[in-house]
C-alpha positions as CSV (number, residue, x, y, z in Angstrom):
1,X,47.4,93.6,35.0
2,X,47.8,91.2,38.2
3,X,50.2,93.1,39.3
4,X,48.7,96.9,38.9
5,X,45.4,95.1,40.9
6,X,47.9,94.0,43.9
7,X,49.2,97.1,44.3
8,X,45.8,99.2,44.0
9,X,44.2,96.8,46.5
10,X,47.1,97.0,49.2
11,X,47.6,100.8,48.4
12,X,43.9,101.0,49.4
13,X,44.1,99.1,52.6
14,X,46.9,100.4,54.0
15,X,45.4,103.8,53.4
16,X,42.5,102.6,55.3
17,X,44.2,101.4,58.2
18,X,46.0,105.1,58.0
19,X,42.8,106.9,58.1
20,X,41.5,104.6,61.2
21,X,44.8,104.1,63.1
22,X,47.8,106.0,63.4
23,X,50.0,106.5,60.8
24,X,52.6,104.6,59.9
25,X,55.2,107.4,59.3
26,X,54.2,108.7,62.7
27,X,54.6,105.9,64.7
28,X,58.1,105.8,63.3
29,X,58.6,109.2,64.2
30,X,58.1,108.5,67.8
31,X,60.6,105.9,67.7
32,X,58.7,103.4,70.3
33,X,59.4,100.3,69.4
34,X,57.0,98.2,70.8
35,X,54.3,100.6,68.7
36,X,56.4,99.6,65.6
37,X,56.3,96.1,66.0
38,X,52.4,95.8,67.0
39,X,51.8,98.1,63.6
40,X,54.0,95.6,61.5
41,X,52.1,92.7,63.4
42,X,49.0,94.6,62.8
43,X,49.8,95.4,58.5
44,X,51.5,91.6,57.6
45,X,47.7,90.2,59.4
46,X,46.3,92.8,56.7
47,X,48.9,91.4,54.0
48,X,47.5,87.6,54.7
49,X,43.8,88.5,54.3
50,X,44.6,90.2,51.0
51,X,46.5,87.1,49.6
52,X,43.6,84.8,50.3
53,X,41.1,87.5,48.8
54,X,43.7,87.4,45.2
55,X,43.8,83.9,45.4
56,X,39.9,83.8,45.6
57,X,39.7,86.0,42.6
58,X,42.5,84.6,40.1
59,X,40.3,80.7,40.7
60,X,37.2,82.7,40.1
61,X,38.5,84.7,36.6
62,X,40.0,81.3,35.8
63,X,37.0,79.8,36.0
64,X,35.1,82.5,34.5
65,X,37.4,82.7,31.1
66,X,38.6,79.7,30.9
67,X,42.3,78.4,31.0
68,X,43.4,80.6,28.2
69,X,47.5,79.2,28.8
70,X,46.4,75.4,28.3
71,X,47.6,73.4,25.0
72,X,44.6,72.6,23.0
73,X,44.7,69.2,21.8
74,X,42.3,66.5,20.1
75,X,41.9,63.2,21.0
76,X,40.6,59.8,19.6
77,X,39.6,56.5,21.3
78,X,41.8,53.6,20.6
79,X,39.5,50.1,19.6
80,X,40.0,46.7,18.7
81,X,39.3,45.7,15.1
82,X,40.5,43.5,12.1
83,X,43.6,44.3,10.4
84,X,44.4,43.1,6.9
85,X,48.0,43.8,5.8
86,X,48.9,43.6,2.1
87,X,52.0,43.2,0.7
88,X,52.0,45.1,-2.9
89,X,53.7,43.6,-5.6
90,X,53.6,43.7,-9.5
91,X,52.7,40.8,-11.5
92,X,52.3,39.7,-15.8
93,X,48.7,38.7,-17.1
94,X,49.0,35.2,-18.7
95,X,46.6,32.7,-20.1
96,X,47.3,28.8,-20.2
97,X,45.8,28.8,-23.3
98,X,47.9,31.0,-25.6
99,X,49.5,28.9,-28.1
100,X,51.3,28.6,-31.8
101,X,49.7,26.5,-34.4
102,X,52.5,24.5,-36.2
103,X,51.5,22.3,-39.0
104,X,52.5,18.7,-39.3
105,X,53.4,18.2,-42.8
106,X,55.4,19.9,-45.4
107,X,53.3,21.0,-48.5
108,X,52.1,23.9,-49.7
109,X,49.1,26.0,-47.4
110,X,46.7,25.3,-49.6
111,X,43.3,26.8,-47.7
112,X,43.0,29.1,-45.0
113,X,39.7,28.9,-43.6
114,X,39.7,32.2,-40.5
115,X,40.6,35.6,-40.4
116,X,42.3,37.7,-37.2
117,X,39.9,38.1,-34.9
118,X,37.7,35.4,-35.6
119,X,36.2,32.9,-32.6
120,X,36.7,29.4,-33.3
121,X,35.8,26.3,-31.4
122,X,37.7,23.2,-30.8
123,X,38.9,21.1,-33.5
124,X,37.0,23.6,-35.9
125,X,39.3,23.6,-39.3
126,X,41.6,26.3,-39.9
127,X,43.5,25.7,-42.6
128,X,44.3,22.5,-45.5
129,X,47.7,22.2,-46.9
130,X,48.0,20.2,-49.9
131,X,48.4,16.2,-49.7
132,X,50.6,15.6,-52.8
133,X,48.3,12.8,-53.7
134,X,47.9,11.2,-49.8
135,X,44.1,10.9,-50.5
136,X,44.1,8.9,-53.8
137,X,46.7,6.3,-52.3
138,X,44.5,6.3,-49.4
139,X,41.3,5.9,-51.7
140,X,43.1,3.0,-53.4
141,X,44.1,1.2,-50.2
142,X,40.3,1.5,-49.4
143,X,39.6,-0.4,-52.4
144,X,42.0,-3.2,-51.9
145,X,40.7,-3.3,-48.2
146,X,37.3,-4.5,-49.6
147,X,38.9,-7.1,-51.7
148,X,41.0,-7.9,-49.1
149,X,37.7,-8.4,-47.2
150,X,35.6,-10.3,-49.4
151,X,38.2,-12.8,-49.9
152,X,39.0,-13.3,-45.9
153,X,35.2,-14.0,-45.4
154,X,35.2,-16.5,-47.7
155,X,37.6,-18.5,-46.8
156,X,36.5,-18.0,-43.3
157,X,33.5,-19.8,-44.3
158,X,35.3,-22.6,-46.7
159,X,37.7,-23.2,-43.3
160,X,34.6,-23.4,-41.0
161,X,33.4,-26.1,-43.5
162,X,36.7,-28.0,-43.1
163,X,37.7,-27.1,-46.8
164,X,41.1,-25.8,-47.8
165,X,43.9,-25.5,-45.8
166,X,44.3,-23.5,-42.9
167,X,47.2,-21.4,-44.5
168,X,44.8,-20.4,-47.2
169,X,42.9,-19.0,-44.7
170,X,45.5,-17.4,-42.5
171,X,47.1,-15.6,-45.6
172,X,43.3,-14.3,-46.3
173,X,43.4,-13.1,-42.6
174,X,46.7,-11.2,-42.9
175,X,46.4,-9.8,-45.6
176,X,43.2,-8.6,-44.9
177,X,44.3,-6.9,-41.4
178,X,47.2,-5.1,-43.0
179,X,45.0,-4.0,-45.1
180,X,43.1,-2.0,-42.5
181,X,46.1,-0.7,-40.8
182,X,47.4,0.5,-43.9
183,X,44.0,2.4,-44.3
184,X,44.4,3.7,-40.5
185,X,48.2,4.6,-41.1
186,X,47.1,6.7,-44.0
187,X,44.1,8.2,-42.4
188,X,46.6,9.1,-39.9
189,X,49.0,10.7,-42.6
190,X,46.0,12.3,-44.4
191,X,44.8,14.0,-41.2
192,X,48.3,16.1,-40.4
193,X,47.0,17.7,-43.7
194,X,44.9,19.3,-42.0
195,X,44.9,22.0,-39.6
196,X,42.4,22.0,-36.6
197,X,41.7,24.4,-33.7
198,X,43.3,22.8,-30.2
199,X,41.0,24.4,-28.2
200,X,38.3,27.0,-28.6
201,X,39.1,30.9,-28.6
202,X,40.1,33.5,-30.9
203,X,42.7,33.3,-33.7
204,X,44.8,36.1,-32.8
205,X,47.1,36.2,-35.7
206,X,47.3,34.7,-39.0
207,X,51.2,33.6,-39.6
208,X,51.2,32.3,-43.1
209,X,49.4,33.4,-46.4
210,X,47.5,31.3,-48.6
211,X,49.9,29.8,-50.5
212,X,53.0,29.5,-48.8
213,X,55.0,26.3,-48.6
214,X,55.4,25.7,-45.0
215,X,56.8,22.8,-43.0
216,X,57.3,21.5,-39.2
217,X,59.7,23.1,-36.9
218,X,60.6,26.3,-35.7
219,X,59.8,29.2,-37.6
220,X,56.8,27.6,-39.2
221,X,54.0,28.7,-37.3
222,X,50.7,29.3,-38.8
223,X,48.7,31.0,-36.4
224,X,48.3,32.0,-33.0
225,X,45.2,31.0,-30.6
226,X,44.0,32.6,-27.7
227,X,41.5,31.9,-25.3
228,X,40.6,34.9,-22.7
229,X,38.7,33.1,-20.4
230,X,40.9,31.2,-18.5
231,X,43.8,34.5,-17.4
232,X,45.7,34.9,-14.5
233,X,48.6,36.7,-13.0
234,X,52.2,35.5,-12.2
235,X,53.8,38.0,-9.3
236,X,57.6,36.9,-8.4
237,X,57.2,37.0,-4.1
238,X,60.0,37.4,-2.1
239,X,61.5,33.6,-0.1
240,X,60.7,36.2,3.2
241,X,56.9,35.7,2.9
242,X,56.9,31.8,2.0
243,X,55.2,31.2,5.3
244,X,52.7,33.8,5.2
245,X,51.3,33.7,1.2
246,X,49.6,30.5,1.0
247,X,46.5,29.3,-1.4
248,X,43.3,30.8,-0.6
249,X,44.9,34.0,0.9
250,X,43.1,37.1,-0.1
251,X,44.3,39.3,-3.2
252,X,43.2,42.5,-5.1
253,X,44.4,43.2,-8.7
254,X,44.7,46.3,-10.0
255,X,44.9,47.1,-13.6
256,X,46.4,50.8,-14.4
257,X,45.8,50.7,-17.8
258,X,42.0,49.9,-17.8
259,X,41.5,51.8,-14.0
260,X,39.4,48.5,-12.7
261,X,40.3,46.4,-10.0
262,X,39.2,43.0,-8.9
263,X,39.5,40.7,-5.5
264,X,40.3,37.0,-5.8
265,X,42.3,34.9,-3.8
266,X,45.7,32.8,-4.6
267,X,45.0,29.9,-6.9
268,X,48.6,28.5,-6.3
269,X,52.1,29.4,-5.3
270,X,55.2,27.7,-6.3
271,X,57.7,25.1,-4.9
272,X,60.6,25.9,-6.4
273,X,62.8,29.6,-5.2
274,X,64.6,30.9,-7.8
275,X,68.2,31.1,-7.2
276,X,68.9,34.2,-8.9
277,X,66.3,37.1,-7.2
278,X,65.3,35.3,-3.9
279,X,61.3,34.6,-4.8
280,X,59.2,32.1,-6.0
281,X,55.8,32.5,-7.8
282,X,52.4,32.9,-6.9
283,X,49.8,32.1,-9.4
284,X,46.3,34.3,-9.3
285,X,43.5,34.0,-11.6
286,X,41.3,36.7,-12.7
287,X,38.0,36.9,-14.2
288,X,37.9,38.4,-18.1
289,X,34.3,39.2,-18.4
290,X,34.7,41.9,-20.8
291,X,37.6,40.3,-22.7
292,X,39.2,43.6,-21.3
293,X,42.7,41.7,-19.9
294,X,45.3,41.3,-22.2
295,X,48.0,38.4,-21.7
296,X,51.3,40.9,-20.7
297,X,49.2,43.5,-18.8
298,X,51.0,44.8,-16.1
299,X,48.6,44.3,-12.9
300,X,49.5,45.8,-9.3
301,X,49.2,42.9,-6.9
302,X,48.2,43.2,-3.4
303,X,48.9,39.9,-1.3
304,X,47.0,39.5,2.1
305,X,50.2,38.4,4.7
306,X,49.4,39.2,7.9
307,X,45.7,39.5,9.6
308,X,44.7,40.6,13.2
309,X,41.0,39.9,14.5
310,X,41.6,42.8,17.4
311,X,44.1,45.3,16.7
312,X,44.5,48.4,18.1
313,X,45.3,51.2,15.0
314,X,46.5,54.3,15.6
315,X,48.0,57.6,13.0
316,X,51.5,57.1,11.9
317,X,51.7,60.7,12.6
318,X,50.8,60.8,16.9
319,X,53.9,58.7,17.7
320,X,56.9,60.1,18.2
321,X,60.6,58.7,19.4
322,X,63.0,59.4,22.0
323,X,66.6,59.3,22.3
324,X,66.6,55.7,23.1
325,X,64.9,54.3,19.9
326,X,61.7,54.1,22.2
327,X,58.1,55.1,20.3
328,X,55.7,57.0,22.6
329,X,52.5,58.5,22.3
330,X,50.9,60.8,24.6
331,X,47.4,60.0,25.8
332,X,44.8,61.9,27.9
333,X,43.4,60.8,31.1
334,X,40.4,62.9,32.0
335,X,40.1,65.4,35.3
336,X,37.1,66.0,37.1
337,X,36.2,69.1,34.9
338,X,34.9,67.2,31.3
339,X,36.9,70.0,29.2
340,X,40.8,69.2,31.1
341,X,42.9,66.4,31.4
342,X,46.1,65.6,32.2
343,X,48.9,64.0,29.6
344,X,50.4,60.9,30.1
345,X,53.8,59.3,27.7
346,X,53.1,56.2,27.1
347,X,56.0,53.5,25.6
348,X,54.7,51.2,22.6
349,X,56.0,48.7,20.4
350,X,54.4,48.9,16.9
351,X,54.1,46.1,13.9
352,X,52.7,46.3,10.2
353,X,51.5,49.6,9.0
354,X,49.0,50.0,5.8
355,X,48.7,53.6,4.6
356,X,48.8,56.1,7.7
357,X,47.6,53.5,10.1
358,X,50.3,51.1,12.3
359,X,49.3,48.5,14.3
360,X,50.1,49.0,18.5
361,X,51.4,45.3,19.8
362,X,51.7,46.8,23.3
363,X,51.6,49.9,25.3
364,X,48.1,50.5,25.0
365,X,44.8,49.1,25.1
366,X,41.1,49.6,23.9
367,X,39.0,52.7,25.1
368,X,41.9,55.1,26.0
369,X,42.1,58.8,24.7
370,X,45.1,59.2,22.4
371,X,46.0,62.8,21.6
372,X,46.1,63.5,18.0
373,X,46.2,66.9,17.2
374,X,48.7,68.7,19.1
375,X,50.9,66.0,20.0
376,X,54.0,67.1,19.2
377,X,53.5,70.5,21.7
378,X,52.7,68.6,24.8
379,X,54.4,67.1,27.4
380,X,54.0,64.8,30.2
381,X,51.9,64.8,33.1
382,X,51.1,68.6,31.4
383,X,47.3,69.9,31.8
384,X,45.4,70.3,28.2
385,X,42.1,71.4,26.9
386,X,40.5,68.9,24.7
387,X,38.6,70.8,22.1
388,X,36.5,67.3,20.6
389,X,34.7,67.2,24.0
């Protein structure tokens, strides 16, 4: 179309200076050559004007439409702000308080007091298993413990008087004294007879029937207790991040199963690296309100390691590489009309990411224009229409 317009335009002038001046066909024809060379003077000063007329027109329908051949891009401003990096693990629910009941004596289980399910507090009985006869011995020893008593305190008195011998009344003494440990020892005895609640919680599972002959050791459990209110979560953390996980760091649980998560903080991590996978543990508690969380539920564990008061965060997807290794980004450094600027590469060196966002360590600071969308079509030093201006 540029072209059609140069050629009408000169077509027109040169057919103007024909109508006003010879001709230039004539002129030839006469063969004068100093004629020729003031009418080639005279056209190329024509020629000259005409350029600077186009040149006038092309800024002004530039300016007038717009520049239709410039990239369009977006940019965004680059700003300094805190940074949390997680590391993302998966971790076990467990309770401290999630035992098996073993009774202390053999005999037969002679009571069962609970039922599954049921809350119990501590030392509340659960269960009596029969004495073979422990309680009458231990009523007779009772018996000969008063005697025993009676006839110390007497001659306690007669000795205090200065009657009878003193081995009179240090046999009373003795005898009364083993006596009462006799009594204790089968108080003692009596009590394993007995099964009691170690702590308060729910009896998850009755073991043994009424009625079964049961016995200390393995194998011989009678129920299982669990208390819900004191859970938290063992995650296995790589030896690499022993300097960076430490008590009070920031965590957030996740619990698939039950789609709830919860933030605490590391309760306490472990001294000891196990030889065989490289980690050591980190123990978190979690609050049970609802009695929701299981021991054994698998929990998603995010770990706070790394945290940056002003960081500079920028898209994964505006940085781009070169042949050398080298990340770049291209950023936008305004012109004196608002709508244009010109494209500058600009070398960084980036840290932790989280999610699409990476952290800038260097290459660029706070309040400059990064170009976002149409990175990848740009180049630099190139001129660009922003399109979020």
């Amino acid at each position: 179309m540029k072209k059609i317009f140069y050629i009408v335009t000169l077509t027109a002038v040169l057919a103007a200076c024909g109508s006003k001046n010879t001709s230039v066909e004539s002129i030839i024809s006469e063969g004068n050559l100093e004629k020729i060379r003031a009418k080639k003077s005279s056209i190329s000063e024509e020629h000259k004007k005409l350029e600077m007329q186009m040149s006038l027109l092309d800024s002004t329908i530039a300016k007038i439409q717009g520049n239709k051949n410039l990239p369009l891009v977006s940019t965004f401003t680059t700003k300094t702000e805190t940074f949390n990096h997680f590391l993302e693990l998966q971790g076990n629910v467990q309770t401290k308080q999630n035992v098996l009941i073993y009774p202390e004596m053999a005999g037969t289980l002679q009571k069962v007091y609970v039922k599954e399910g049921q809350k119990v507090t501590k030392g509340q009985l659960l269960a009596r298993i029969d004495d073979g006869g422990m309680s009458s011995q231990l009523a007779q020893l009772k018996t000969q413990a008063e005697l025993a008593k009676t006839t110390f305190e007497r001659q306690q008195r007669l000795w205090e008087q200065k009657i009878g011998s003193e081995i009179q009344y240090l046999q009373a003494k003795t005898n009364y004294e083993a006596q009462v440990n006799a009594i204790k020892q089968g108080e003692s005895q009596l009590g394993k007879s007995t099964i009691r609640a170690p702590f308060s919680g729910i009896i998850d599972d009755v073991i043994k029937d009424q009625g079964t002959v049961v016995a200390p050791g393995m194998g011989a459990e009678v129920f299982r207790i669990v208390n819900l209110s004191n859970m938290y979560i063992d995650v296995e953390v790589p030896e690499t991040y022993l300097k960076s996980i430490q008590n009070g760091k920031e965590a957030m649980v996740y619990f698939p199963i039950l789609n709830d998560s919860i933030a605490t903080k590391v309760r306490q991590t472990g001294n000891f690296i196990n030889p065989s996978n490289r980690s050591f543990t980190v123990e978190i508690p979690v609050a049970n309100k609802n009695g929701n969380i299981k021991p054994n539920l698998t929990a998603k564990v995010k770990l706070n390691d790394y945290t940056s008061q002003e960081a500079i965060l920028i898209p994964q997807s505006v940085i781009s590489e070169n042949a050398d290794g080298e990340q770049y980004v291209y950023v936008a450094e305004k012109t004196s009309e608002d709508k244009y600027a010109m494209t500058h590469k600009k070398i960084i060196k980036t840290g932790k990411s989280q999610g699409a966002l990476v952290e800038v360590l260097e290459g660029l600071t706070a309040d400059e224009h990064v170009i976002k969308e149409g990175a990848r079509s740009v180049k630099d030093g190139q001129k660009v229409e922003i399109l979020n201006q």
